[in-house]
C-alpha positions as CSV (number, residue, x, y, z in Angstrom):
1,X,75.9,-67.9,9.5
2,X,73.8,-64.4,10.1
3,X,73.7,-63.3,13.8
4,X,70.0,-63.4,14.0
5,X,69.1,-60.4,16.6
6,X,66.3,-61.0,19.3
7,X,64.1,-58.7,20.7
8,X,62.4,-58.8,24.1
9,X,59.2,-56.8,25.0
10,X,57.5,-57.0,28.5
11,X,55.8,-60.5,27.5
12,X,56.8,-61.2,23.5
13,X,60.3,-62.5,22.4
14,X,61.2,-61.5,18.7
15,X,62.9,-64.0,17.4
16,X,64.5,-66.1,14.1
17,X,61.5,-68.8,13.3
18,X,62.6,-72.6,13.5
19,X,61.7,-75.0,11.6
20,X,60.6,-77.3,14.2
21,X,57.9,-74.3,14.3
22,X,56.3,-75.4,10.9
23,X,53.7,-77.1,12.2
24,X,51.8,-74.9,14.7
25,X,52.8,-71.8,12.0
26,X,50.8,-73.9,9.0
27,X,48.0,-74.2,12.1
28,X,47.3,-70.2,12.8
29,X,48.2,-68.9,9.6
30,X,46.1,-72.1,7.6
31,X,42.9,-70.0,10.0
32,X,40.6,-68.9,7.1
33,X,40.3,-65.5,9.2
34,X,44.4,-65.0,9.0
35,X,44.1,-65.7,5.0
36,X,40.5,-63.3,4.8
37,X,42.4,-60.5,7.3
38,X,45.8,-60.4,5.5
39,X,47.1,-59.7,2.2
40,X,50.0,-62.3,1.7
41,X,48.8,-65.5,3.6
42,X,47.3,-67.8,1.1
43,X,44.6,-70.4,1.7
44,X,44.8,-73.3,2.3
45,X,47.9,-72.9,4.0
46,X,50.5,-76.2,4.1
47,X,53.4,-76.9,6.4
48,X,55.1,-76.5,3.0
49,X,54.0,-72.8,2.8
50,X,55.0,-72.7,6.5
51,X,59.0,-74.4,5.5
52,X,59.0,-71.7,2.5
53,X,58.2,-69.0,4.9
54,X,60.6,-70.0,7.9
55,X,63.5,-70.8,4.7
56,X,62.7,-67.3,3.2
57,X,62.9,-65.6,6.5
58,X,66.6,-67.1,6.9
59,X,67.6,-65.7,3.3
60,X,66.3,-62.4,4.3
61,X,68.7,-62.0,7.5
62,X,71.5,-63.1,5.6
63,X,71.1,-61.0,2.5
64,X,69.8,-58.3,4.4
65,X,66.8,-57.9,2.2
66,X,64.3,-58.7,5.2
67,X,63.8,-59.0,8.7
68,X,61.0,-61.5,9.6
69,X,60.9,-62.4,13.6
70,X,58.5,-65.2,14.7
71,X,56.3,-63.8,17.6
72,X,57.0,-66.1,20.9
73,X,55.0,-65.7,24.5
74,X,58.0,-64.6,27.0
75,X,56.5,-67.0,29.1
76,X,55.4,-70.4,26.9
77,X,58.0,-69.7,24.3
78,X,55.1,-70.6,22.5
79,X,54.9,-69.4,18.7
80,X,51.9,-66.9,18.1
81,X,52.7,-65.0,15.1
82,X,55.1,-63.3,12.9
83,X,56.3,-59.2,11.9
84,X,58.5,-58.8,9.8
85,X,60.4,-55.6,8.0
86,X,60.9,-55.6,3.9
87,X,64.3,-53.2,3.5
88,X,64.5,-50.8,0.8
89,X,68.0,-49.3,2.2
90,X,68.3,-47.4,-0.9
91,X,65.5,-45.2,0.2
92,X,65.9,-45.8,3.6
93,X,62.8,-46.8,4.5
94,X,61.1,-50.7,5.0
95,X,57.5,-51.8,4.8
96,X,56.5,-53.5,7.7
97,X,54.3,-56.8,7.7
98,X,52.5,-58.9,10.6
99,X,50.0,-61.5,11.3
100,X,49.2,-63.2,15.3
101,X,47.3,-66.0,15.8
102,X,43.3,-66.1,16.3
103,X,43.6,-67.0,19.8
104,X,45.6,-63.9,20.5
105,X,44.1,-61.2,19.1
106,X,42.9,-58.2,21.3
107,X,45.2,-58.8,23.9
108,X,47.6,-56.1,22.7
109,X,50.6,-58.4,21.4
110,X,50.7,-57.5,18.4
111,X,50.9,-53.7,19.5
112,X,53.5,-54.7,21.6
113,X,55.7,-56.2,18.8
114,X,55.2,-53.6,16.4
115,X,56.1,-51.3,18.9
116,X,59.8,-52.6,19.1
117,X,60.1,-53.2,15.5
118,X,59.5,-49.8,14.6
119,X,62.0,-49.0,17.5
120,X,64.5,-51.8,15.8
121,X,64.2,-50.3,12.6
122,X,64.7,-46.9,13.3
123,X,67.8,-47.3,16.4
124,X,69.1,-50.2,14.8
125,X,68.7,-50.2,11.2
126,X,68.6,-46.7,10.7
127,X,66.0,-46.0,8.5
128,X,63.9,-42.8,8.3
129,X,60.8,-44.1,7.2
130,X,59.0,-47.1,8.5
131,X,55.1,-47.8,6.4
132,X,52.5,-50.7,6.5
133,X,49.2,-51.3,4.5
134,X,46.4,-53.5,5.6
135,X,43.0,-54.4,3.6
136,X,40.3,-51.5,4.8
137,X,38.5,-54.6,6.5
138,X,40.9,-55.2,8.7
139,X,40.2,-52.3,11.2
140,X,41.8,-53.9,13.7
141,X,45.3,-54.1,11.8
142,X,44.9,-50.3,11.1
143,X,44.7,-49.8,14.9
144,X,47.2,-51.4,15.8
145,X,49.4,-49.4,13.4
146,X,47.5,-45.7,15.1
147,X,48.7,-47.1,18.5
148,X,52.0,-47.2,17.2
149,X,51.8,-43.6,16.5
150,X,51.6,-44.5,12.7
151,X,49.9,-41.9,10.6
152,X,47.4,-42.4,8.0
153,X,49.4,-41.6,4.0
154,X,45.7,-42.6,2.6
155,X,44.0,-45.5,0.8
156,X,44.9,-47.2,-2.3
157,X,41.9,-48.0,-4.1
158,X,41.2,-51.3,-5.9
159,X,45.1,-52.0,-5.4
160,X,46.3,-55.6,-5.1
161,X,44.3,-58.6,-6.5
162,X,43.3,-61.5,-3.3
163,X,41.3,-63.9,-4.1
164,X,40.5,-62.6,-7.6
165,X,38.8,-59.0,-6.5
166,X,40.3,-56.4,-6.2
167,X,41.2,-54.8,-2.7
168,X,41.8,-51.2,-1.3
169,X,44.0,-50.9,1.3
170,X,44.6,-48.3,3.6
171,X,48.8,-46.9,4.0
172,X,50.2,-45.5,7.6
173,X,54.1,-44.1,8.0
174,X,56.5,-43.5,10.5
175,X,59.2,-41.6,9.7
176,X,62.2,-41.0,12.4
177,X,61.8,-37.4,13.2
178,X,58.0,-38.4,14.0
179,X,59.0,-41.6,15.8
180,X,62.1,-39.3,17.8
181,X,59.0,-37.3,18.6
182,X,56.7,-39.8,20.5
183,X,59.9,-41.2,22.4
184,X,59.3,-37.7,24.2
């Protein structure tokens, strides 16, 4: 089987979800604020949705179509969220994805994580560019990806469907000679 890869931040562990995690995943991501704050995370959200998830995230390593990494307190080891990157090696670049828990947002873990992903995908993976979207509601998602040193591409207007309306969303990138320069 795939040698899942772990990463470590000052209090996070990246790591490959379990399915013993189903439960307490269908918990945060069935919060009607994860579903009105995201674009992929239905609602209601099922431990079914949560098996599908952890089952898809397994496929992804192994195929090397996608990286998904649950989000895990260093301390707890307690699961608080996910990021994940969606490879397009052909163009050399990956979208990047990520939801946390209610309970933990504004405490700078999610800025942590995407921190070492974009790190992971550029050292590790190789890719030269590295983009995320997030609904324009979701401020806080777009700062997270500023933090990052992510820069604004633009918004998409009236772009994907949620929920039957139509949604803008706002695009950020990183490419490598941009992320090489904020290592400096």
């Amino acid at each position: 089987m795939f040698n899942f890869q772990k990463i470590e931040t000052e209090r996070l562990v990246l790591r490959k979800l379990e399915l013993s995690d189903a439960d307490i995943i269908a918990k945060y991501a069935g919060d009607r604020k994860i579903s009105e704050f995201t674009l992929n995370i239905p609602f209601p959200y099922l431990e079914k949705d949560a098996i599908w998830w952890i089952n898809n995230s397994f496929k992804g390593f192994e195929e090397n179509t996608h990286y998904t990494f649950g989000i895990y307190l260093k301390d707890t080891k307690e699961f608080i969220g996910g990021i994940s990157l969606l490879l397009d090696m052909k163009n050399s670049r990956a979208s990047l994805g990520y939801w946390i828990a209610v309970p933990f947002w504004n405490k700078g873990f999610m800025t942590e994580a995407v921190n070492q992903i974009l790190k992971y995908g550029f050292e590790e993976l190789g890719l030269n560019k590295i983009y995320a979207q997030h609904l324009v509601q979701n401020e806080a998602s777009g700062k997270v990806m500023q933090k990052a040193g992510m820069i604004l591409e633009g918004e998409l207007k009236q772009h994907n469907i949620k929920d039957g309306i139509f949604r803008d969303l706002r695009q950020y990138r990183l490419l490598k000679s941009e992320f090489d320069l904020l290592k400096n």
